[in-house]
N, C-alpha and C positions, 0 to 999 in steps of 0.2 A: 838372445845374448844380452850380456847385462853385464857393466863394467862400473865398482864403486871404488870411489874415494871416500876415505877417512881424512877428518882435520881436529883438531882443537884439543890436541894433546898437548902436554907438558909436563911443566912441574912446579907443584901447591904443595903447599903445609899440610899437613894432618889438620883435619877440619873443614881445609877449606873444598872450592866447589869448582869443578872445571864441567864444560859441555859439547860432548863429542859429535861429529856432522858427519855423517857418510851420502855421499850426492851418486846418485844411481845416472848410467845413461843407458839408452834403450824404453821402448816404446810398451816393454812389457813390464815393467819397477811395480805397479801398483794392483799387480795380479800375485807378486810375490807377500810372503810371510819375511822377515827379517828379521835378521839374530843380532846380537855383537856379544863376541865370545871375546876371551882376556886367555895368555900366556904370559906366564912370569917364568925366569930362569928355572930348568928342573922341573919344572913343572909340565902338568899334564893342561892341553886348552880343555876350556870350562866354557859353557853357555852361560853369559850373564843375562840377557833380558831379552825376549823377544817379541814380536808383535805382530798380529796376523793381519792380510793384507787391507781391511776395516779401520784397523786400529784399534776393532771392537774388543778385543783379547787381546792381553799383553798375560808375560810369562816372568819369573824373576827367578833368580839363585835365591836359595835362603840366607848368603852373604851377604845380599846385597837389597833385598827388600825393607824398605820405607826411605832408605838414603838414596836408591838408584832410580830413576823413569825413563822409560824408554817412549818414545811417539814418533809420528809419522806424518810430512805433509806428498801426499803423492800428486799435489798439483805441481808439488818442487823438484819430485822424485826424491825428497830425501826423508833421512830417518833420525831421530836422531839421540843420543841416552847425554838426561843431567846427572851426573854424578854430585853430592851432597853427603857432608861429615865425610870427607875423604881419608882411608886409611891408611897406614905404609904397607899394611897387605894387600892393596889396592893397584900397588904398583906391577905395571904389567905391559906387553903390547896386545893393545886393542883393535880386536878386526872387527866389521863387519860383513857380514854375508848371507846372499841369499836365499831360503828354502826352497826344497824342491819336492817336498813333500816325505809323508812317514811322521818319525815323533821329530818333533820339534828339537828335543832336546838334545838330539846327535849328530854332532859336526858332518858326518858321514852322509848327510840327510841336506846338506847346502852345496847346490852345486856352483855356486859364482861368490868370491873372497875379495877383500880390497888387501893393499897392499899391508895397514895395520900403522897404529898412530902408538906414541911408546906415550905413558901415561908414570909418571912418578912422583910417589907420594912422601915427602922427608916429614921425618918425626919430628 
């Protein structure tokens, strides 16, 4: 069992840089793969970045590669994505959660979610 909190949303200008924290508890955090996936209004959720439980492999949207990084300290249990050149397409709530194997890539595929930090980006 594995229960995560999200922090360190808000709301920044177009440009600027916010850095999201998702804190895992439970004894198994650093056997998991770890995603943080984004929903914005109408929309469909989207995998933004993920990271295998090494940290040796990280995963990106092609929205969001070279402005987004995701990492991982699993002596903290946590994980955590810099967001960088922030866009108002950017604007979203943001979960994080944790794999449970299969592709990476599909929500369908993480069985334990935080509750999600609202991230908003003004032009």
């Amino acid at each position: 069992q594995v229960q995560l909190v999200e922090s360190g949303g808000g709301l920044v200008q177009a440009g600027g840089s916010l850095r999201l924290s998702c804190a895992a508890s439970g004894r198994t955090f650093s056997t998991y793969a770890m995603g943080w996936f984004r929903q914005a209004p109408g929309k469909e959720r989207e995998l933004v970045a993920a990271i295998r439980w090494s940290g040796g492999s990280t995963y990106y949207a092609d929205s969001v590669k070279g402005r987004f990084t995701i990492s991982r300290d699993n002596n903290k249990n946590t994980v955590y994505l810099q967001m960088n050149s922030l866009k108002p397409e950017d604007t979203a709530v943001y979960y994080c959660a944790a794999h449970s194997g299969g592709s990476i890539w599909l929500g369908a595929n993480y069985d334990y979610w935080g509750q999600g930090t609202q991230v908003t980006v003004s032009s």
